[in-house]
N, C-alpha and C positions, 0 to 999 in steps of 0.2 A: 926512904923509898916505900917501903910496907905500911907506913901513915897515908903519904900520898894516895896510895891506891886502895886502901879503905877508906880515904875519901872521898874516890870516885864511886866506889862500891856505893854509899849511903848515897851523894847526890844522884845516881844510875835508879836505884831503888826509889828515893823521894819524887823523880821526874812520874818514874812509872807508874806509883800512888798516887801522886796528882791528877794524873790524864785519866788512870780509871776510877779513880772518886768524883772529879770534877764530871765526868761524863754521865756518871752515874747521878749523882746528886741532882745536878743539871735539866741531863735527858735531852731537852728539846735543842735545838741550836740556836732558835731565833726565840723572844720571847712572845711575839704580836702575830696575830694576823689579821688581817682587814679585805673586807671582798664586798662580792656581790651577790644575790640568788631571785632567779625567776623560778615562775612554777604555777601552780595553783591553788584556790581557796575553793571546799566545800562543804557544805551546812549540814548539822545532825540535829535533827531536831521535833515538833510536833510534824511540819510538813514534809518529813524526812525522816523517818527514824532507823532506817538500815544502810543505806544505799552508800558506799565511803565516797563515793567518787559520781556520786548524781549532779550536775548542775553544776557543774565544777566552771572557774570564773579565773582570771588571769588574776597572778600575785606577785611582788616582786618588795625586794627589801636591801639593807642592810646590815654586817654583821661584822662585828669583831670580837678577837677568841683573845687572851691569853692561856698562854698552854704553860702551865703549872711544869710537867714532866711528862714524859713518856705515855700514862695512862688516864689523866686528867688534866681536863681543860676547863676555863670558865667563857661563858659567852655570852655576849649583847647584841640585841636585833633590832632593828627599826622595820617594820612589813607593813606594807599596804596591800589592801584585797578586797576581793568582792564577794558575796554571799547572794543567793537566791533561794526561791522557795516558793511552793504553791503547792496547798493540797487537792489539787486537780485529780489527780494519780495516786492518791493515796490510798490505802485498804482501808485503813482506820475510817469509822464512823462517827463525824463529829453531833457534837449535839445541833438540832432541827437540819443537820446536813449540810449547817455550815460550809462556805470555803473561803480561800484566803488564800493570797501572794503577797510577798513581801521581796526588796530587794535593796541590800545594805551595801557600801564602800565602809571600811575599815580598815584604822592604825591602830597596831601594837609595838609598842614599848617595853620588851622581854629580857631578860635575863636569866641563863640555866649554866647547870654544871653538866660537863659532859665527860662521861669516861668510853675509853677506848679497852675495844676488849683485846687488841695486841699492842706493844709497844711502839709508839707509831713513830718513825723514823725514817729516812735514808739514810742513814748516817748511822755510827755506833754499831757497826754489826758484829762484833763480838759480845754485845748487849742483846742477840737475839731480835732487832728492832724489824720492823716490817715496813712496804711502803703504803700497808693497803692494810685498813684494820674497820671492822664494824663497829658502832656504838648506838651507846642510849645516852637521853638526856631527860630532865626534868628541871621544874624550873617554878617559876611565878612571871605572870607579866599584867599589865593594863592595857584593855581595849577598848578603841574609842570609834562609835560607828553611825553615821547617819541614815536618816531615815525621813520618806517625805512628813510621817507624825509626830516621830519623837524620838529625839539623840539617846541613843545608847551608853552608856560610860560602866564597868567592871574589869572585876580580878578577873584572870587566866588561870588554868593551870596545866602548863605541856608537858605531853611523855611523849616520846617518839624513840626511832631508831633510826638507824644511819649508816652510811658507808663514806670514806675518805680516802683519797690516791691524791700519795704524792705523785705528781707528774715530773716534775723536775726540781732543781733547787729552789726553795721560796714557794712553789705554784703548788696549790691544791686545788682539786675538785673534790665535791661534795651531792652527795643524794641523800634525802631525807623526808621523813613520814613524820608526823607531829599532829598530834589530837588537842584539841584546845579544848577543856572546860570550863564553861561560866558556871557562877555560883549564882545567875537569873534563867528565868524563863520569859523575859522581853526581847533575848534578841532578835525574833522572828515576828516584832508587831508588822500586821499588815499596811501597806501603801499607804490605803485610801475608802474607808468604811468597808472593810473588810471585817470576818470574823477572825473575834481577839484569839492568840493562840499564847499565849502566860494561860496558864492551869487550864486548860478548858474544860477539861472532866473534874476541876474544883475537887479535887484530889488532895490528899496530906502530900505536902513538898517533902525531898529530903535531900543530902549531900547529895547523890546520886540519880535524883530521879525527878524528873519538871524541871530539867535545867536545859540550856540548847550547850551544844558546842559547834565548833568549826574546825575544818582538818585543810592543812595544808601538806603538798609535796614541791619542793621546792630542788634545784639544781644551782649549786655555789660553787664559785671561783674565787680563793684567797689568794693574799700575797702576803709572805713573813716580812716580818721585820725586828730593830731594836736585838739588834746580836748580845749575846749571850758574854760577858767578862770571866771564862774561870780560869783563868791564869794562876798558876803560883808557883813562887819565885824558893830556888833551892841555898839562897843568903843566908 
């Protein structure tokens, strides 16, 4: 009789260590999500260089996460956008006073890791998990952009921040900020015999400076999938 129920005692116990390792270990319930996001694309650049949200142009994509755990996720995007640009309205004084428009469509090709700064969950709430958690991401991606002179083709490199609600089981929404740096200064060639805007002040380049970029804020809707197996058996 006293075997028996130190029997039950260790399989009671190993059940309970499974469910809160497995949960733990785990985290997320689902492994996948897969969605959509609109929003929009706008240009930082010689014909722009403060302004986050000047010119702003419809954008729209796709994305899918694998969410690692609780505070890390990896993600892949497919975004199409638009960019514009004229230094009509510009302070800056080009050289002989130059001016220049330019107007791009572009796809990127991305991939970033994204951490969540609370444990993002419905589920597991003895784990502290929340349904509603901020994040950042960074990443590398390829942008590919046309143009009436001359195709576009460079690396990315995105940092953004973000916010996430679980809405109900499986459904997220999603808002996010994302600055896109190229490692050129052709994204902004003009139209149509316009003044060149790559170096115009014939300037030393550097990581950081005669480069364009593009910023998007976009609005996503996921759906989870590919459930999660942590079963273990007290045999």
């Amino acid at each position: 009789m006293k075997l028996a129920s130190k029997d039950i005692k260790i399989k009671t116990f190993t059940i309970l260590f499974c469910i809160i390792g497995s949960a733990a270990a785990v985290a997320q319930e689902y492994r996948y999500e897969i969605g959509g996001a609109a929003g929009m694309s706008m240009y930082l650049g010689d014909a722009n260089p403060s302004s986050l949200f000047k010119g702003w142009n419809p954008a729209a994509g796709l994305m899918f996460r694998n969410n690692l755990n609780f505070r890390w996720a990896l993600k892949a995007d497919l975004l199409l956008g638009k960019v514009t640009g004229d230094t009509k309205n510009v302070k800056n004084v080009f050289p002989d006073h130059a001016q220049s428009s330019f107007s791009r469509n572009f796809i990127e090709l991305g991939g970033q890791m994204e951490f969540n700064f609370l444990p993002y969950s419905d589920k597991f709430a003895y784990l502290n998990t929340s349904k509603i958690s901020p994040y950042i991401f960074t990443g590398l991606g390829l942008t590919l952009a046309s143009g009436k002179k001359q195709t576009f083709f460079g690396i990315n490199f995105p940092l953004g921040i973000g916010v996430k609600y679980k809405i109900a089981n499986k459904l997220n929404l999603g808002l996010e900020y994302a600055v896109h740096k190229l490692f050129s200064d052709s994204f902004d060639a003009p139209d149509s015999g316009g003044f060149n805007l790559n170096n115009p002040y014939q300037v030393e380049n550097g990581l950081f400076k005669n480069r364009d970029w593009y910023n998007t804020l976009l609005f996503s809707v996921t759906w989870e999938f590919g459930l999660r197996d942590g079963r273990c058996t007290t045999d």
